[in-house]
Structures are given as structure tokens and as C-alpha cells.
N, C-alpha and C positions, 0 to 999 in steps of 0.2 A: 233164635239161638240164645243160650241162657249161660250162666257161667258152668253150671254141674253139667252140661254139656261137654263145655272143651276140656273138663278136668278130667270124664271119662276117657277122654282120646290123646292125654298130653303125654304117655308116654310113648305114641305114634309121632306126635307133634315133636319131639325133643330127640327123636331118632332120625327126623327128616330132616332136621335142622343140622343137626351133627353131621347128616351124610354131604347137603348142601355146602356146608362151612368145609368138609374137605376137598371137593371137587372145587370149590372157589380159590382154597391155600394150595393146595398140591403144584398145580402149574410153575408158579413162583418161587418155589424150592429149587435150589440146582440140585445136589446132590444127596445132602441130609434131609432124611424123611423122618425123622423123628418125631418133631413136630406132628405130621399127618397123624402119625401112627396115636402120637399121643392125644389130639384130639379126638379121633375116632373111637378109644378107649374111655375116653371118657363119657362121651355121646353115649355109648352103648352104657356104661355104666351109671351114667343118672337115669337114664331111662329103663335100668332094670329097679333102680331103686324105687322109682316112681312105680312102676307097677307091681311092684314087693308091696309098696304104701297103699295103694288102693285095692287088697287083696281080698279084705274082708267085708267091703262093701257090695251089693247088690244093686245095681240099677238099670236102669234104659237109657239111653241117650237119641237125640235124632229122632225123635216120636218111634222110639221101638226099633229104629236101624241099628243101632249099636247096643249090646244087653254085655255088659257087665256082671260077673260072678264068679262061682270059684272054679267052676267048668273051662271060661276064660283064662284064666293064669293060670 
């Protein structure tokens, strides 16, 4: 596994991590969710930018399991 590897998959990675981080805050909240809401917003929005960013690259990842292109975004 190479780095052009997990950069084709990091706006998968950066979306998993967001939904993780609120199921881990959420509990601990009494009644203001703001917080949650506002992480989750975020999660979702670095991770559209991320793959806004890798929009106009073409590649493989995974020996060919993951194919990156404009067909993709």
C-alpha cells in the first residue's frame, strides 16, 4: 500500500472519521447538540472538498480495486 493509494480513498477516510467522532461525542451531550451537528458538518464538508480536489486526476488505487475519474465525482 503506497501513499497515492490512501489519498485516492481519503475522502472516504475523512468521512468515516467524522461519522466515528460523532457517535463517540454525541453520548456526552446532554441536551445541546450543536456541537454533533457542527462536527458532522464539517466531516462532510472537508470531505467534499477533498474530492472537489482530486477531481481532475485519473487513477487506480488497490491494483485496480478503486479507479478514480471524472465518471467517479
Amino acid at each position: 500500500m503506497e501513499w497515492p493509494d490512501i489519498t485516492s480513498i481519503l475522502p472516504e477516510v475523512i468521512l468515516a472519521v467524522a461519522a466515528l467522532l460523532v457517535l463517540l461525542v454525541e453520548p456526552f451531550l446532554k441536551k445541546d447538540k450543536t456541537a454533533v451537528i457542527a462536527l458532522a458538518l464539517i466531516g462532510l464538508l472537508a470531505s467534499a472538498v477533498v474530492a472537489v480536489a482530486l477531481g481532475g486526476n485519473s487513477r487506480a488505487a488497490f491494483s485496480g480495486t478503486i479507479v478514480l475519474n471524472s465518471y467517479a465525482l
